[in-house]
C-alpha positions in Angstrom: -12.8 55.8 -13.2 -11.0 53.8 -15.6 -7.6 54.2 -13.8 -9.2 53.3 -10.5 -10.8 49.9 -11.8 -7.4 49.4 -13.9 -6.0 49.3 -9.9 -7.9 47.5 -8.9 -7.9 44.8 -11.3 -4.0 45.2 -11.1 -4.0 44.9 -7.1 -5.8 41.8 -7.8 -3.8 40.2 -10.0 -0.9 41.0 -7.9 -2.7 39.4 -4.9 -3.9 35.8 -7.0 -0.3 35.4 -8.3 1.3 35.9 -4.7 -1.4 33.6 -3.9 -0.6 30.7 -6.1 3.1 31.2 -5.7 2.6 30.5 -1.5 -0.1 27.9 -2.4 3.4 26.0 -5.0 5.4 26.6 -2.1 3.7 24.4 0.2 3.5 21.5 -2.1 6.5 18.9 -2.6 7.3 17.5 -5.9 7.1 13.6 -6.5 10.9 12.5 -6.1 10.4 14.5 -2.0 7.1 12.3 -2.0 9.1 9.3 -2.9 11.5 9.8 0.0 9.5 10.6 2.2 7.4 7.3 1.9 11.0 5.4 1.7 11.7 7.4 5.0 7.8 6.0 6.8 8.5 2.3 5.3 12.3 2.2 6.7 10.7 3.8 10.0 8.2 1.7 10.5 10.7 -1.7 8.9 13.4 -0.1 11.6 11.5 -2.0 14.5 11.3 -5.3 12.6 13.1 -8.2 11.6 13.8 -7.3 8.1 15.3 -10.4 5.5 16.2 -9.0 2.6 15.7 -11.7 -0.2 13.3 -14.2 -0.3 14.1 -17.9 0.9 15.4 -20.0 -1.9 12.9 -22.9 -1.2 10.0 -20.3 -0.7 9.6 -21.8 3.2 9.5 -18.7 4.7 9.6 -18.3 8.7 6.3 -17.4 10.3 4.3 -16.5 12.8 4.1 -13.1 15.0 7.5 -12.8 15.4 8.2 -14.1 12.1 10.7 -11.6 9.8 9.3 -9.3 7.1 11.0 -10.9 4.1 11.9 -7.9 1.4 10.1 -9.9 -1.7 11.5 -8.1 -4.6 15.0 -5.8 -5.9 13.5 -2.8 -5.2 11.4 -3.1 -1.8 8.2 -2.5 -3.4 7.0 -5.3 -0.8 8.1 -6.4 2.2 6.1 -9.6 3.6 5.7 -10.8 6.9 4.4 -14.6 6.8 1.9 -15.1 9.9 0.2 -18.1 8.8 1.4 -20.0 5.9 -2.1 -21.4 5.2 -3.0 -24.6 4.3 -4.5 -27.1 1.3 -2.9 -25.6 -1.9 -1.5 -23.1 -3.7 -3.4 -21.2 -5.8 -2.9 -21.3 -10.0 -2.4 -18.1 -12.2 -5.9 -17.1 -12.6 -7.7 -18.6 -9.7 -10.1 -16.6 -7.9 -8.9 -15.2 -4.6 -11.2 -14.0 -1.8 -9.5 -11.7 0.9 -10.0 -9.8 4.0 -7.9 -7.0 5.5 -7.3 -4.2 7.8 -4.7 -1.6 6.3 -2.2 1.4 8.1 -1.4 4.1 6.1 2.1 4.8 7.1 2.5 8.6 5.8 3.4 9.6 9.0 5.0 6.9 10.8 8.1 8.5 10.5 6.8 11.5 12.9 4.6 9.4 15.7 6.1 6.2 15.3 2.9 4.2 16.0 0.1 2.7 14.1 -3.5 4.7 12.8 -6.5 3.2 13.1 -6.8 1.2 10.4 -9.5 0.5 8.1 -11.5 -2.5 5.7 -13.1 -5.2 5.6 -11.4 -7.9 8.4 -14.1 -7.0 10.9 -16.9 -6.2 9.5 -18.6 -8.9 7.8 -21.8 -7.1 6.4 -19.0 -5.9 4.3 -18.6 -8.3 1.5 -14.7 -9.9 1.2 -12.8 -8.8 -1.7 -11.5 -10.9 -4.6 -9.3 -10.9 -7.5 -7.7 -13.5 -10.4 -4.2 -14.3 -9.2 -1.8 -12.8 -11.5 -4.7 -11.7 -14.2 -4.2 -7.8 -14.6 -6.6 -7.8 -17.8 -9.7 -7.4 -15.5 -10.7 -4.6 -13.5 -11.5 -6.5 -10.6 -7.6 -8.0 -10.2 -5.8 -5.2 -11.7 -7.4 -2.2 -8.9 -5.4 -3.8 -6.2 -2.4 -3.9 -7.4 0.3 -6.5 -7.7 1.6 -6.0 -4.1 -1.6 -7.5 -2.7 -1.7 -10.6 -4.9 2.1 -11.1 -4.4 2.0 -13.3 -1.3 -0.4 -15.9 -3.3 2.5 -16.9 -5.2 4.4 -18.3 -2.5 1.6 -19.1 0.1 -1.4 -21.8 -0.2 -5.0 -20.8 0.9 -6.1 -20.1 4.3 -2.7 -18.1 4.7 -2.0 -14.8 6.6 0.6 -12.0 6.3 1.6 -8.9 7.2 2.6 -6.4 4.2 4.3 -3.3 3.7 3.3 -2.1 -0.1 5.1 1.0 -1.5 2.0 3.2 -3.4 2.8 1.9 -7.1 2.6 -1.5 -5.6 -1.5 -0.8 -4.3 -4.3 0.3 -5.0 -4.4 1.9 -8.6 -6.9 4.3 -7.6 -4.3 6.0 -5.1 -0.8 5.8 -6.6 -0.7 9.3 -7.0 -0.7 9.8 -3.3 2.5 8.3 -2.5 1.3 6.9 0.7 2.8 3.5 2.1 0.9 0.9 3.5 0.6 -2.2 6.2 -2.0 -4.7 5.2 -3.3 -7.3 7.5 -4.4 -10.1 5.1 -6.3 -13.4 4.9 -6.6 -15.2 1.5 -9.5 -17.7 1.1 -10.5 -20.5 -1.9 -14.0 -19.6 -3.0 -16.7 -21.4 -1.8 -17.6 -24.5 -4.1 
């Protein structure tokens, strides 16, 4: 009996540590999760009008057909100006509101077209989304990441872009992933 159960508890163990060295196997290591989100962001950048610094003056092109403007050394994010906005520009700390519809780009790569996208641009029982401009010390500002609030230092209120954020660049909450992303955004003052 005891050699039987010491079998058995062998055959076991044989079986779980096969089993975890197929379950390693399938998984990719964070430098292959890197290039593949570099390979979805220059796939989807590939059918786009790409600048790759941004304008001296910061008067940047826009509209639909408007460039996506590579807004920092290391195309973290890559911003496409649809409506400059209006009024003025916001001041470090200010209080954004914002609205958006975002594409995860994991697998543009593959289908070469768009998911559905999710948020709050068109539903508005869902509240709109704020953050302090360039204030990372609250929890509020800091969950979004700096490749959301970017565009508010170049762009007055009222405006609307198009941007490409690499994953360290978004949302805190899903760095980890490694997933690339297209917002759709509109920034709006507070209401006084």
């Amino acid at each position: 009996m005891k050699i039987s159960s010491r079998i058995i508890l062998g055959g076991m163990a044989t079986l779980m540590l096969s089993l975890s060295f197929m379950s390693c196997s399938d998984s990719k290591s964070y430098s292959e999760l890197l290039n593949d989100e570099k390979k979805n962001i220059n796939a989807f950048l590939a059918n786009q009008k790409v600048i790759n610094y941004v304008p001296a003056d910061s008067v940047f092109e826009y509209g639909e057909n408007a460039p996506y403007y590579r807004m920092d050394d290391e195309g973290n994010v890559y911003m496409q100006v649809l409506d400059p906005g209006n009024g003025e520009r916001p001041e470090t700390d200010e209080v954004i509101y914002f609205r958006y519809t975002r594409y995860d780009l994991s697998n543009y790569a593959e289908s070469d077209t768009l998911p559905a996208g999710s948020g709050n641009a068109n539903d508005m029982e869902l509240s709109a989304t704020w953050f302090r401009l360039n204030n990372y010390s609250i929890t509020a500002s800091s969950q979004y990441g700096p490749g959301i609030q970017l565009p508010m230092t170049y762009l007055k209120y009222n405006a609307k872009v198009n941007i490409v954020v690499k994953s360290q660049y978004g949302l805190t909450s899903e760095i980890s992933y490694v997933n690339p992303f297209l917002y759709n955004i509109r920034y709006f003052k507070p209401a006084v």
